[in-house]
C-alpha positions as CSV (number, residue, x, y, z in Angstrom):
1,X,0.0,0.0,0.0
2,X,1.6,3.3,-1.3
3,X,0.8,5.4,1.7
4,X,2.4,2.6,3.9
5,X,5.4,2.2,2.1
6,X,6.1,5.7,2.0
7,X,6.6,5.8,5.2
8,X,9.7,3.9,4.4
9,X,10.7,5.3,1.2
10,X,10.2,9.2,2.0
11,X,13.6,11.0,3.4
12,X,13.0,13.9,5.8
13,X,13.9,17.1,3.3
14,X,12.1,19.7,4.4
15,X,13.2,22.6,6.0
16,X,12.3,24.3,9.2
17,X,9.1,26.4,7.9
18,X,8.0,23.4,6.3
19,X,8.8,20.7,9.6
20,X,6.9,23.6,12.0
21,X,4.6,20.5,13.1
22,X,6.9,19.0,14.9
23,X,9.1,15.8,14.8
24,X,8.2,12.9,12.5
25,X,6.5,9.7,13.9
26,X,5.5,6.7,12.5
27,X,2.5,4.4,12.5
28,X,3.3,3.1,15.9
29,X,1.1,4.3,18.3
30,X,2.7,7.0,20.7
31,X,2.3,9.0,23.6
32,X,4.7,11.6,23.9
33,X,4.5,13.8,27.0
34,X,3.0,17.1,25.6
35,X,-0.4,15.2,24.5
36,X,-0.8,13.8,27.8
37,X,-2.5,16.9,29.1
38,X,-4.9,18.1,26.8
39,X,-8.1,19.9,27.2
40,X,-11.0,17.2,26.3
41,X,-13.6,18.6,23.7
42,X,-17.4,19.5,24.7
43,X,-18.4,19.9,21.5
44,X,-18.6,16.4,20.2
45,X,-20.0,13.2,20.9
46,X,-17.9,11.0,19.8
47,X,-18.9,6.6,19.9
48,X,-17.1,3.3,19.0
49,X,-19.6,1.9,16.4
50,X,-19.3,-1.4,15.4
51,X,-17.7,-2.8,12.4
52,X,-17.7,-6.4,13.2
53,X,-14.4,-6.6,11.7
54,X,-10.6,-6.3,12.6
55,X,-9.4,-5.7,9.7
56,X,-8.2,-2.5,8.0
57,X,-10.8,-0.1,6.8
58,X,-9.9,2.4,3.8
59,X,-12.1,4.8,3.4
60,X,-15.6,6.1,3.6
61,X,-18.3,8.0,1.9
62,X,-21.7,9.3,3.5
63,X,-24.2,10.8,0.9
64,X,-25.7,13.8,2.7
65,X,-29.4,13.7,1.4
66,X,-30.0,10.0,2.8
67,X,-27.4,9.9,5.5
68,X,-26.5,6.7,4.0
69,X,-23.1,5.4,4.4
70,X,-20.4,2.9,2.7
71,X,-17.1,2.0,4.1
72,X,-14.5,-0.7,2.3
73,X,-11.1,-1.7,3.4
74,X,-8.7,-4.7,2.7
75,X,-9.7,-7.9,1.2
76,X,-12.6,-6.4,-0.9
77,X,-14.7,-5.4,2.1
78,X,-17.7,-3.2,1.9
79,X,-19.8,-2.3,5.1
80,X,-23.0,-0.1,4.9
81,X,-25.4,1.3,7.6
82,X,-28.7,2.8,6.6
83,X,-29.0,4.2,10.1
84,X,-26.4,6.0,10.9
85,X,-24.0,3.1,12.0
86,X,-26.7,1.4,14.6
87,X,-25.7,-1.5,12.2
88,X,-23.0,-1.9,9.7
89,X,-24.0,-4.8,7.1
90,X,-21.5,-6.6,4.8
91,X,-22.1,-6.1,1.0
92,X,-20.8,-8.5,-1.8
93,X,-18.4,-6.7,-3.8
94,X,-17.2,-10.0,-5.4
95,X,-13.9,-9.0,-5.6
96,X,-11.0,-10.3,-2.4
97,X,-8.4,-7.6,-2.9
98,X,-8.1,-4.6,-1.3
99,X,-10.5,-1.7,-1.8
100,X,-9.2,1.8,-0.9
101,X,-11.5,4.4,-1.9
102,X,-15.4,4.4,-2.7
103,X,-17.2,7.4,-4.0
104,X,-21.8,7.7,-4.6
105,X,-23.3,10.5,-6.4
106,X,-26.3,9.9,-4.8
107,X,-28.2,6.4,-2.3
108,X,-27.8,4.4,-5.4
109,X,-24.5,4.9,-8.0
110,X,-21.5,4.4,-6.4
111,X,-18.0,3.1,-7.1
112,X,-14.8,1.6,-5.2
113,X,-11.5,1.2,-6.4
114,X,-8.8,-1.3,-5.3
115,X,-5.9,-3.4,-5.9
116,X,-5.6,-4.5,-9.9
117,X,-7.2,-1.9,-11.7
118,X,-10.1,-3.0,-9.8
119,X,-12.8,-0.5,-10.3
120,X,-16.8,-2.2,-9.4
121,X,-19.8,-0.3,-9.7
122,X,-23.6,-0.5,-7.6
123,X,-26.7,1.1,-9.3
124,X,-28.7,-0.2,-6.6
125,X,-26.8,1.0,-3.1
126,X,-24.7,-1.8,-3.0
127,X,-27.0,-4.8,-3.1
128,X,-24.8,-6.0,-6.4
129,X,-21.7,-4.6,-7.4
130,X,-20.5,-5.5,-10.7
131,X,-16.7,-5.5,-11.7
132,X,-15.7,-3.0,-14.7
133,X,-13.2,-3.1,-17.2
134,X,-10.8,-0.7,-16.8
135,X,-7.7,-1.3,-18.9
136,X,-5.2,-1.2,-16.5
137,X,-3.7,-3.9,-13.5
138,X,-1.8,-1.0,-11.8
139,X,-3.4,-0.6,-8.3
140,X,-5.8,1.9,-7.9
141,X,-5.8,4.1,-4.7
142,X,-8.5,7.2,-5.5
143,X,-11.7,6.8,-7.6
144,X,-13.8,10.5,-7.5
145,X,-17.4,11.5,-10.3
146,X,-18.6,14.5,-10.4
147,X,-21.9,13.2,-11.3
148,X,-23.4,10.1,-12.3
149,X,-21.5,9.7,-15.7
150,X,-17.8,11.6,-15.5
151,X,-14.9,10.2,-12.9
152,X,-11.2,9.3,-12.6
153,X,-9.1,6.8,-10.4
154,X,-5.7,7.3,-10.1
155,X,-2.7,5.2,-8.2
156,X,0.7,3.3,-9.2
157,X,2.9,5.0,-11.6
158,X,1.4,7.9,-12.6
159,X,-2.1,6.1,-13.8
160,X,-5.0,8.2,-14.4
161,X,-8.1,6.7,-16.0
162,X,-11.5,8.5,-17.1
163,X,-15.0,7.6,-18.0
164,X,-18.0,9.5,-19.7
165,X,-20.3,7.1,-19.5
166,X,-20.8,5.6,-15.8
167,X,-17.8,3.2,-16.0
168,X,-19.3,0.8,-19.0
169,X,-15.7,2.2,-20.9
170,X,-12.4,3.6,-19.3
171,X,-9.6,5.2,-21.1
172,X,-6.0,6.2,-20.4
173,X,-4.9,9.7,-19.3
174,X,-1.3,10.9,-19.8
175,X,-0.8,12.3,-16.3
176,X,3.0,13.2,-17.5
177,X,3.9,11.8,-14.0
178,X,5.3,8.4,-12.7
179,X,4.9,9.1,-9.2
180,X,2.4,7.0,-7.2
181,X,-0.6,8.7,-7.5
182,X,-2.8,8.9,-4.2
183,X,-5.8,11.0,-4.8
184,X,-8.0,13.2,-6.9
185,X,-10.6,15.6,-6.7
186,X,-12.4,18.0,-9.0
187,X,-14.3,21.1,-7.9
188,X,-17.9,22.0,-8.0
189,X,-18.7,24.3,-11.1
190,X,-18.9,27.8,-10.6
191,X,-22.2,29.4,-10.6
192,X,-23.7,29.0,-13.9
193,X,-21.2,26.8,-14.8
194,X,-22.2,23.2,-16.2
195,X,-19.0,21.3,-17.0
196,X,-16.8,19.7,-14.2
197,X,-13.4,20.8,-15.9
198,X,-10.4,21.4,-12.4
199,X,-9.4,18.6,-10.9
200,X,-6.2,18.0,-9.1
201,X,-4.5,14.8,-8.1
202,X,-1.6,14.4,-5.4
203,X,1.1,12.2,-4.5
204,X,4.3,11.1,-3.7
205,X,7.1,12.7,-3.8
206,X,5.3,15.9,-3.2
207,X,3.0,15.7,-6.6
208,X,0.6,17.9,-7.3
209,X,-1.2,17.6,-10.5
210,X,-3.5,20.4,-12.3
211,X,-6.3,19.9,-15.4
212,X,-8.3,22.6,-16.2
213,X,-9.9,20.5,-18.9
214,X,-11.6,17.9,-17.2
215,X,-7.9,15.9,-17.8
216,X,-6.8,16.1,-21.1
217,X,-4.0,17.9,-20.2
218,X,-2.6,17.1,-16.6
219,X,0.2,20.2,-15.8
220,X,2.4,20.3,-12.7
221,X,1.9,22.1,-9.7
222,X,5.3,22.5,-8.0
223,X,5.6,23.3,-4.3
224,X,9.0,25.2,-3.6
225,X,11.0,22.6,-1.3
226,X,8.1,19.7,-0.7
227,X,9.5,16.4,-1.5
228,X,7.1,15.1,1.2
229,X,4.3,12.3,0.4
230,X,1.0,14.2,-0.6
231,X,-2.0,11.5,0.4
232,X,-5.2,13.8,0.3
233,X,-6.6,16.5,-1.6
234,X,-9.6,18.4,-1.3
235,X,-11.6,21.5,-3.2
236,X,-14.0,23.8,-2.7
237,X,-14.4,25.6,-5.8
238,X,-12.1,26.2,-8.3
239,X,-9.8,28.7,-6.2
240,X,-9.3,27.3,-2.5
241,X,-8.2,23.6,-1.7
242,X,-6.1,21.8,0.1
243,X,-3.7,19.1,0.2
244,X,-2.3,17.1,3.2
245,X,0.5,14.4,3.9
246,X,3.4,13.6,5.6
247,X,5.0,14.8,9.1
248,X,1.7,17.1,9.6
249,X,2.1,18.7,6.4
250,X,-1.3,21.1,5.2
251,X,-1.0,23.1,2.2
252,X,-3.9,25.8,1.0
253,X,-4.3,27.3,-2.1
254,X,-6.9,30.2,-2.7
255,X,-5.6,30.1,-6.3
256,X,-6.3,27.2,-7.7
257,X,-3.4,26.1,-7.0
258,X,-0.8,28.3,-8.5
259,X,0.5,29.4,-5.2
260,X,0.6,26.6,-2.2
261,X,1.1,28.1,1.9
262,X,1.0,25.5,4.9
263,X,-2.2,26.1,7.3
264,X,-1.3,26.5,10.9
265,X,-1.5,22.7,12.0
266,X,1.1,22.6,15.0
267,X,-1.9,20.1,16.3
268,X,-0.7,17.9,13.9
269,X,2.5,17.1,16.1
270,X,4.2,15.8,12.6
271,X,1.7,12.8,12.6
272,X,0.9,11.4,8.5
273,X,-2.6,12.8,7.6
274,X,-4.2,10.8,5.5
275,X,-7.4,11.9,4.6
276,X,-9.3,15.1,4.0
277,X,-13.4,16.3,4.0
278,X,-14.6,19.8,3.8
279,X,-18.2,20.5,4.4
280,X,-17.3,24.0,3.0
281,X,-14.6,26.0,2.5
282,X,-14.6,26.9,6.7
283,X,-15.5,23.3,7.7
284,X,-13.0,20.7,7.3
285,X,-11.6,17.7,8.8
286,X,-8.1,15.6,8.9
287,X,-7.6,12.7,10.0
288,X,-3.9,10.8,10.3
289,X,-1.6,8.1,12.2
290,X,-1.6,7.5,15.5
291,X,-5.2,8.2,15.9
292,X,-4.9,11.9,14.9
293,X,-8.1,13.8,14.0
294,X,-8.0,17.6,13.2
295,X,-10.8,19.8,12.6
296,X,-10.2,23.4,11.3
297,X,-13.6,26.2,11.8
298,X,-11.8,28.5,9.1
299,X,-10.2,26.2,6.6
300,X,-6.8,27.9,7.8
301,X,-6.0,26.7,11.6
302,X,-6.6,23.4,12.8
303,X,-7.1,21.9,16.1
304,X,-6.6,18.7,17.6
305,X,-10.2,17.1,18.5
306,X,-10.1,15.2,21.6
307,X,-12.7,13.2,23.9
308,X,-12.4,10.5,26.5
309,X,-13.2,7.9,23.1
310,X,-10.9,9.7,20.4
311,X,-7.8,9.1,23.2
312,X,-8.7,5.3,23.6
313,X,-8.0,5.3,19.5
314,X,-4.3,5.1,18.6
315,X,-4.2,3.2,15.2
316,X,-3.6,4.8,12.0
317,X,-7.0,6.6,10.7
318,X,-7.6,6.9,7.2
319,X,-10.9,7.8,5.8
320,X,-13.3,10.6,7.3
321,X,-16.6,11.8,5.5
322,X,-19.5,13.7,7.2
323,X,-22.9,14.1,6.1
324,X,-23.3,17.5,7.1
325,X,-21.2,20.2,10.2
326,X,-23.2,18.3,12.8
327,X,-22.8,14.5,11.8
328,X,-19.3,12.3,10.5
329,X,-17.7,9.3,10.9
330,X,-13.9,8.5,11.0
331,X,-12.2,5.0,10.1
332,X,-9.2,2.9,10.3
333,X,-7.2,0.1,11.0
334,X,-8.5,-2.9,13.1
335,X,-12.0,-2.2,11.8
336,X,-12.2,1.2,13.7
337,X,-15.7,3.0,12.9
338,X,-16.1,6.6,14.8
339,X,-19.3,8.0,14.7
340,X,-19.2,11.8,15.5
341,X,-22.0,14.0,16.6
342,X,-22.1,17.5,17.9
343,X,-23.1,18.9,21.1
């Protein structure tokens, strides 16, 4: 798994501005001395739900107009609740690799991506999922639409493939990269605007990729001194987004992208964040190793959230999604489910 291996791969090269969160830590659970004495939130409710698994769970996607939810993880897992996690049931994807990243435009299209090239697809919620052809073995590590016909997955070596017509055909995109690729996401269309065109992708090696035309031209998006591992990107319109990865790091853009800065995230404490959510563009959440979850009011500074449950949690986390600023979950290894309300 890329973001695993990075951990191994990536050399510490950034410089003091850059490392402000702190001193790097792996996936090993810690418990360093100046997050022994935190204040506890009261402004969530935070619960173990459960997963009736143990094994490692990916990533997650809530649709906000049902409150429906879909989680998958290693060994072609898919979980689903209907009922905001009072029950998590196992759904079929006929498939036994991993699965790390699932995306619905709506209770009934969805997708997940995984290992192989897999990419299957539900029209129905996830009672059936049905395997597509995609083209490519390389493994797959972000799948994102923009509606119910046009997405992307990317992963391995630079890969970036496309479809306009629901998955039934996927074709090649030259992403002029071959760095792992570890996530994508386009922006919602300006006002009056029709066409999903900006989408970015991120990876290692510090990779940021730009299209303005809905991918058929993929341009770089250099960050001055970031060699770190990018594993999450997220954007609110076509000007202000965010990327996050390794040792703490959270870049902003209000630009598009032409210009990166780091958010204040001293929080972080140089954990690996590995996923991102936004409600809107002064709503977001992080989530990382060691059982880090960060929530920022202003899309700008972010701040550790912490509750008698979120301490008992120190595996890596790697997937957050929330159906609206009130209601979220947060998952991770050893079939972690975290089901967030607020006070």
């Amino acid at each position: 798994m890329f973001r695993k291996l990075a951990l191994i791969w990536a050399i510490v090269v950034l410089p003091l501005a850059i490392f402000m969160a702190g001193c790097g830590e792996d996936e090993v659970a810690s418990s360093s001395g100046d997050e022994q004495d935190v204040e506890l939130s009261s402004e969530w409710n935070v619960t173990i739900q459960t997963s009736g698994v143990e094994i490692t769970l990916q990533e997650i996607y809530s649709d906000p107009a049902s409150g429906y939810a879909w989680i998958v993880g290693n060994e072609g897992l898919i979980l689903h609740t209907t009922d905001k996690g009072e029950t998590w049931e196992k759904q079929e994807s006929g498939v036994t690799g991993a699965l790390y990243s699932v995306y619905f435009v709506d209770e009934n299209d969805g997708w997940a991506a995984g290992d192989g090239g897999t990419v299957i697809y539900t029209p129905d919620g996830g009672a059936t999922w049905e395997l597509q052809n995609t083209g490519v073995t390389s493994q797959l590590r972000s799948i994102f639409f923009a509606n119910g016909s046009q997405g992307w997955a990317v992963g391995e070596a630079g890969v970036i493939i496309t479809t306009g017509d629901a998955g039934l055909q996927w074709g090649a995109q030259s992403s002029g990269t071959n760095q792992n690729l570890e996530a994508v996401h386009f922006a919602k269309p300006d006002p009056g605007e029709i066409v999903i065109d900006n989408g970015w992708v991120v990876g290692i090696n510090g990779t940021i990729m730009h299209t303005a035309n809905a991918g058929a031209n993929w341009l770089p998006q250099p960050v001055r001194d970031m060699e770190e591992p990018l594993y999450g990107v997220f954007f609110d319109d076509n000007n202000r987004g965010w990327a996050i990865g390794k040792q703490g790091t959270i870049l902003r853009t209000t630009n598009g992208g032409l210009t990166w800065g780091l958010s204040a995230a001293a929080d972080a404490r140089g954990k690996n964040l590995y996923d991102a959510f936004f409600i809107n563009a002064a709503d977001g959440w992080v989530v990382g190793s060691s059982g880090k979850i960060l929530h920022s009011p202003d899309g700008r500074a972010w701040k550790s959230v912490e509750t008698e449950t979120t301490q008992e949690v120190t595996v890596p986390l790697w997937g957050v999604s929330f159906i609206d600023s009130s209601e979220g979950w947060v998952v991770g290894d050893a079939g972690t489910i975290m089901h967030f309300v607020a006070q």
